[in-house]
N, C-alpha and C positions, 0 to 999 in steps of 0.2 A: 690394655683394655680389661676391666675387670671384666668376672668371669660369668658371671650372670649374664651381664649383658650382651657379651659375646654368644651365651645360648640363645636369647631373648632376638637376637637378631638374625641366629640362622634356622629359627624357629618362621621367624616372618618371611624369611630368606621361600623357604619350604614351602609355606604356604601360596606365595604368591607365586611361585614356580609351577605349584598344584595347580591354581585356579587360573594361569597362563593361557590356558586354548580357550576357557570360559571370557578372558578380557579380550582375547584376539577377537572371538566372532560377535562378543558386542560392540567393542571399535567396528567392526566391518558392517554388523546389520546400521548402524548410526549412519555412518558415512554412505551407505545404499541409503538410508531416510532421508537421509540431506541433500544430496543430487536428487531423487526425485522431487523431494518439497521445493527444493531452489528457497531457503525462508530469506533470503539477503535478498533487497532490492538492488537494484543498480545505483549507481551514487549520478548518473544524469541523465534527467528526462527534457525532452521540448512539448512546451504547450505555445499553444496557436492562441494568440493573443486578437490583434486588431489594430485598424490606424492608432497614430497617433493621437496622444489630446484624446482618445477614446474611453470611456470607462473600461474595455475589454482591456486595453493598455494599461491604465489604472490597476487594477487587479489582479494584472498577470504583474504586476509589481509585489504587489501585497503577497502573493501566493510565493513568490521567491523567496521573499524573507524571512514568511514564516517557515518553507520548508529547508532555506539555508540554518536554520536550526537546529536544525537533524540530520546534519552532513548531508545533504540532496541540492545537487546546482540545477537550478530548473532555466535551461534556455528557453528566454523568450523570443518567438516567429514571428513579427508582424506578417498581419494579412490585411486581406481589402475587409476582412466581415464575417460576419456570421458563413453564409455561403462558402466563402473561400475554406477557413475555416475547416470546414465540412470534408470539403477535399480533397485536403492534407492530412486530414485522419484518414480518409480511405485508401490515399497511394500511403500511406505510412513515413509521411513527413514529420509527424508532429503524431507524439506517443496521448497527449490529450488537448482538447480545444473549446473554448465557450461557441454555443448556439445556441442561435436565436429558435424560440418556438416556432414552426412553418416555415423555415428555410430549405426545409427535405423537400424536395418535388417529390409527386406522387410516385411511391414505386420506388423512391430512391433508399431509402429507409430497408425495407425486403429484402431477405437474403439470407444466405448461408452465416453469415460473419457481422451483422451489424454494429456500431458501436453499443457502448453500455454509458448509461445515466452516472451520472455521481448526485442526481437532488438538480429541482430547479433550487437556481440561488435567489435572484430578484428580479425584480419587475424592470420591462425595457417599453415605456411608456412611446407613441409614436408621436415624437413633437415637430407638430409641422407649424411653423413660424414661414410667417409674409410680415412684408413690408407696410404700414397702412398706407403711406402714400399711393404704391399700386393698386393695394385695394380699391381704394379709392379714386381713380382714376377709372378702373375697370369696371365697378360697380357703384360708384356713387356715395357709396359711404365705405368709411375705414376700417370697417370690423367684417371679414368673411362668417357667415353661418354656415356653411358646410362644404363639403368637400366639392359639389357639384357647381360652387364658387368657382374655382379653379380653371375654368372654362375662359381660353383667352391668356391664360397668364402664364411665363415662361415660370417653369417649376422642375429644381433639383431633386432627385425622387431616390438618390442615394448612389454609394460607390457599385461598379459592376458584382464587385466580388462576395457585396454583403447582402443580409434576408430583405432590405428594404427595398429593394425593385418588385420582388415577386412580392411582397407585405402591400406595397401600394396599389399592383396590380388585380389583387385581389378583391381590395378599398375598390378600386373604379369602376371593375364589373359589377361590385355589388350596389353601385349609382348609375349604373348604363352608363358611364362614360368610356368612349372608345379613347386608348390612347393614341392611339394614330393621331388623333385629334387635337392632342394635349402638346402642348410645348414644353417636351422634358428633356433633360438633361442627366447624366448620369455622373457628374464632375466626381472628385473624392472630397474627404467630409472639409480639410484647411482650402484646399479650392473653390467647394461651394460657396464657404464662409467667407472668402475675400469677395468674393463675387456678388454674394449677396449683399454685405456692408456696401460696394460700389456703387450697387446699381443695376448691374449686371443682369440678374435674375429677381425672381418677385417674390419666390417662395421656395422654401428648402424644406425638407424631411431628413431630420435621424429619427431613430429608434435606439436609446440608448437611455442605461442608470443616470438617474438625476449627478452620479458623482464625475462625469463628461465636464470636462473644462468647458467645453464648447457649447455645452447646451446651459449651465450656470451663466456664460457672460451673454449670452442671446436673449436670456430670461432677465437679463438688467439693464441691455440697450435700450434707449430711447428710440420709439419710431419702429419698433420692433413688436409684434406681434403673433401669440400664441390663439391655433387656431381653436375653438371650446365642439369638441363632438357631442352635441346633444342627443343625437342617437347611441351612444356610446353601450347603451345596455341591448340593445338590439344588432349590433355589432359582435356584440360577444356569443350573442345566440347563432347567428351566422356562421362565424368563422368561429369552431373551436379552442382553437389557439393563442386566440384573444382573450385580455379580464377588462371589462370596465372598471377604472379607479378614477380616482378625484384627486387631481393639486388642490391640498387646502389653502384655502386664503390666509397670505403672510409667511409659509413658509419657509418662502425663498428669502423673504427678507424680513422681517416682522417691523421693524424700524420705520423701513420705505414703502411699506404692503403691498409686497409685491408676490406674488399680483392680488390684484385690487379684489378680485372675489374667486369663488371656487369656480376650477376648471377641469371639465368633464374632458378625458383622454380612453382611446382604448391603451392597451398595454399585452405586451407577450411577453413570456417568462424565458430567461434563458438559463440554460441548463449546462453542465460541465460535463461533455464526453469524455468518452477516453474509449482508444483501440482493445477490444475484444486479450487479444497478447500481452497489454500491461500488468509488467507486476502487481499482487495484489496489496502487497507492502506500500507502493506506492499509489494505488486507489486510498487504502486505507489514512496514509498521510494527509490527501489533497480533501480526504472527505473531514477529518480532524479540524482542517484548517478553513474547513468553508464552515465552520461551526464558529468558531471566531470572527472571520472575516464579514459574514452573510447573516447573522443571527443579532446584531442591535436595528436597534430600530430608526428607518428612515421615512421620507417623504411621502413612501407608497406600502409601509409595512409595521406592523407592530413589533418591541424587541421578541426574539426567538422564535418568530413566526418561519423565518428562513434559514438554511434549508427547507426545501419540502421532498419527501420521499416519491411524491405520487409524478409519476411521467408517462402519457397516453403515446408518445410517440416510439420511446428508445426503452429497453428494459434496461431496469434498476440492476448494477452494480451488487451484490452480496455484501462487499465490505461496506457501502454505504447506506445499505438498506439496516446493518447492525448499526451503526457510528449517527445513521437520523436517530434510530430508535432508542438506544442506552449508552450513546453521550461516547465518552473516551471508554478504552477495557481499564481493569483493575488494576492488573500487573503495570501499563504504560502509567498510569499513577505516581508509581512508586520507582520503578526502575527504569533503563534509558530506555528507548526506544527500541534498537537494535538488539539487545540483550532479548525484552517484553516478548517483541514479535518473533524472535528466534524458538521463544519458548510457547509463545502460544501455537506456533504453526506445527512444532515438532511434537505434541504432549498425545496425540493420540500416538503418533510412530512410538514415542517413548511405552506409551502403554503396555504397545502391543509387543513390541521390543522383551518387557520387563516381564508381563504376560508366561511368553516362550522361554524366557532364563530362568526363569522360578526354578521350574521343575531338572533346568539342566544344573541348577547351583549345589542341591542335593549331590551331587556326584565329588565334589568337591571336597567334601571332610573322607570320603572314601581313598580320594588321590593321596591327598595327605597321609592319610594311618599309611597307607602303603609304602611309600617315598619313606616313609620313615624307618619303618618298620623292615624293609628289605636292606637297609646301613647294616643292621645285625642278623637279619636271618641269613641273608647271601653266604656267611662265613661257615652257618651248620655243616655245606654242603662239602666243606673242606674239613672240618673236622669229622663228618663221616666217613669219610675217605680215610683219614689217619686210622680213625678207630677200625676201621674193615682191613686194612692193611693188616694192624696187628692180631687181629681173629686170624687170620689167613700166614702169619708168620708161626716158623715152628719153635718149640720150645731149645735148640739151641742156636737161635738167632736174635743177636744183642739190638736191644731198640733203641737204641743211641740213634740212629737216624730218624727214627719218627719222634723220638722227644727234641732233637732239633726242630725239627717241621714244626711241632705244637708249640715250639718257643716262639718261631717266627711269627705264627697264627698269634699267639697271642700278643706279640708287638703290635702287631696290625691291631687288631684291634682294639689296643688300648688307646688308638691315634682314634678310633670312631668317636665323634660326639653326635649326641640325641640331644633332645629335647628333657627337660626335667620330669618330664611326664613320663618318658620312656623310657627311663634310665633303667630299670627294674630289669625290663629286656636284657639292655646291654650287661648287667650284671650277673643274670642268667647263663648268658652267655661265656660268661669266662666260668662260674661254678661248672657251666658243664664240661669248658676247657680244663680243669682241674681234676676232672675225674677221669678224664680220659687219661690223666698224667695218671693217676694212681696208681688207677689200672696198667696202663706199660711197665711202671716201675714194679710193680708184682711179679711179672711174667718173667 
């Protein structure tokens, strides 16, 4: 190895030996930043999806793949519904779950611990479909005008587990209708539907996104009918949690116009909880991806109208209240994911980290001159020693022993190497080893 280099590397040698306790306590302040930040999500979460054939099902499809892009397995739970739903985020079944707006019973919401918002995504319009032939057996003509129609008629009012029991029931008090009264049924949503096709029952309710399998092929049966709420904006003043919207005419099908003219619907917005204890790495993804998934424009919405930040019921989420308002961060841009969030969650620790070493890094070039600088001074304290011997020796006493000693000393230290910068030292060093010869050989 030439000989340069061999200085040049016990020179780095040195210095990093120097700045040793300075790299130890910053490894350790990092690793104290990173246990408490936790910046790594977990690689699998469960969300609380919905029947099948449901738009809830739908989505919590959509929501896997996109988040299976970012290494994240998202188990999907079917539930009965919105309600169920609900929970299974409170016993901590299911780390996040779509709900329906007004599915919280009063007071159910309250608490030390409630879930957090991720943005309503879209509108869960309540489509209550009859039969016209019932109708019309029960009132005389085929088309019901409101819901106080209903009167008489065997009517599926939704599954136990989901928001449309208590959604309907809210509808019936707010027409005086007692459901004692009412001939309802609670079947789940493929059972109502066979039942209804049959015969069975007269009239069904879901509440559910236009992208429900089930509520697409009921909107294109024959013999089938969509009930039109002409109160619909009065509805909404009522019950908060309601929006009056409009199925445009031909929507569903523009070809076969269907349907034949605009139909007035209330509609509740459902929104994406998640447990208060979810990562916030993984808020951050699912709110990413409702930006995708929830933001073109459908049936009941214009594009990028949804998400929406605003929710009267649940408080809004932090990372989703940033990801409504300024879209993706910079750094996820450019770099993966994993890496992005690492560094955006760590950068104030780093700060504060780099902050505190500033002033300890100064100490540094001081270890060094020392470390270095002690190779050759350590050796003075031996040739002082010789030279004091010989002051203290008399004049007929031969120094043949201490010029041994100074031979050795100066072996040793011709095996020292410095740095090219300190060499001047170690040269010092032997001049003064040489004089101390002189001087013996005088005496």
């Amino acid at each position: 190895m030439p000989e340069s280099l061999r200085l040049r590397l016990l020179s780095l040698r040195d210095l990093l030996v120097s700045a040793g306790p300075l790299v130890l306590l910053t490894l350790l302040l990092l690793a104290l930043a990173y246990g408490w930040l936790d910046p790594n999500p977990p690689r699998r979460v469960t969300l609380a999806t919905g029947p099948a054939q449901s738009a809830y099902a739908e989505f919590g499809q959509r929501y896997r793949k996109a988040l299976a892009a970012q290494g994240i397995d998202v188990v999907l739970l079917a539930s009965e519904g919105s309600s169920d739903n609900l929970r299974l985020l409170q016993e901590g079944r299911a780390d996040l779950g779509f709900v329906q707006g007004g599915s919280a019973a009063r007071g159910e919401t309250e608490g030390s611990d409630p879930p957090v918002s991720l943005g309503q995504l879209f509108m869960e319009p309540v489509w209550l479909f009859y039969r016209s032939e019932a109708a019309k057996q029960a009132t005389g003509s085929d088309t019901l005008r409101s819901i106080t129609a209903l009167q008489g008629l065997r009517v599926n009012v939704g599954t136990a587990g989901s928001g449309v029991p208590r959604l309907m029931q809210a509808l019936f008090e707010l027409n005086r209708l007692d459901a004692a009264n009412l001939k309802l049924t609670q079947l789940d949503q493929t059972a109502a539907a066979v039942a209804f096709l049959g015969g069975e029952i007269d009239a069904l309710v879901f509440a559910s996104a236009p992208e429900s399998l089930m509520v697409q092929m009921l909107l294109q049966t024959p013999g089938v009918r969509l009930l039109d709420f002409a109160q619909n904006e009065a509805y909404s003043r009522r019950l908060p949690f309601l929006s009056a919207v409009t199925l445009p005419r031909g929507v569903v099908d523009l070809a076969a116009d269907v349907p034949a003219q605009d139909q007035r619907l209330v509609a509740s917005t459902t929104t994406l909880l998640a447990r208060p204890q979810t990562h916030p790495a993984i808020l951050q993804l699912f709110s990413q991806a409702s930006l995708q998934l929830h933001g073109h424009a459908g049936w009941f919405s214009r594009p990028n109208e949804y998400p929406i930040a605003a929710s009267a019921e649940y408080p809004l989420a932090r990372e989703a209240e940033r990801t409504i308002r300024s879209g993706v961060p910079l750094l996820q841009r450019y770099l993966p994911f994993s890496l992005a969030n690492l560094l955006e969650r760590m950068w104030l620790s780093l700060g504060i980290i780099l902050a505190l070493l500033l002033p300890l890094s100064r100490v540094v070039p001081p270890l060094y001159e020392f470390r270095i600088r002690s190779r050759v001074f350590r050796w003075y304290a031996q040739l002082r020693a010789i030279e004091a011997q010989a002051a203290q020796a008399g004049p007929d006493m031969s120094p043949d022993s201490l010029l041994r000693e100074l031979d050795a000393l100066e072996a040793r230290v011709g095996q020292v190497v410095v740095p090219l910068s300190h060499t001047d030292e170690l040269y010092a060093l032997r001049n003064h080893i040489e004089l101390v010869r002189r001087k013996l050989l005088r005496t």
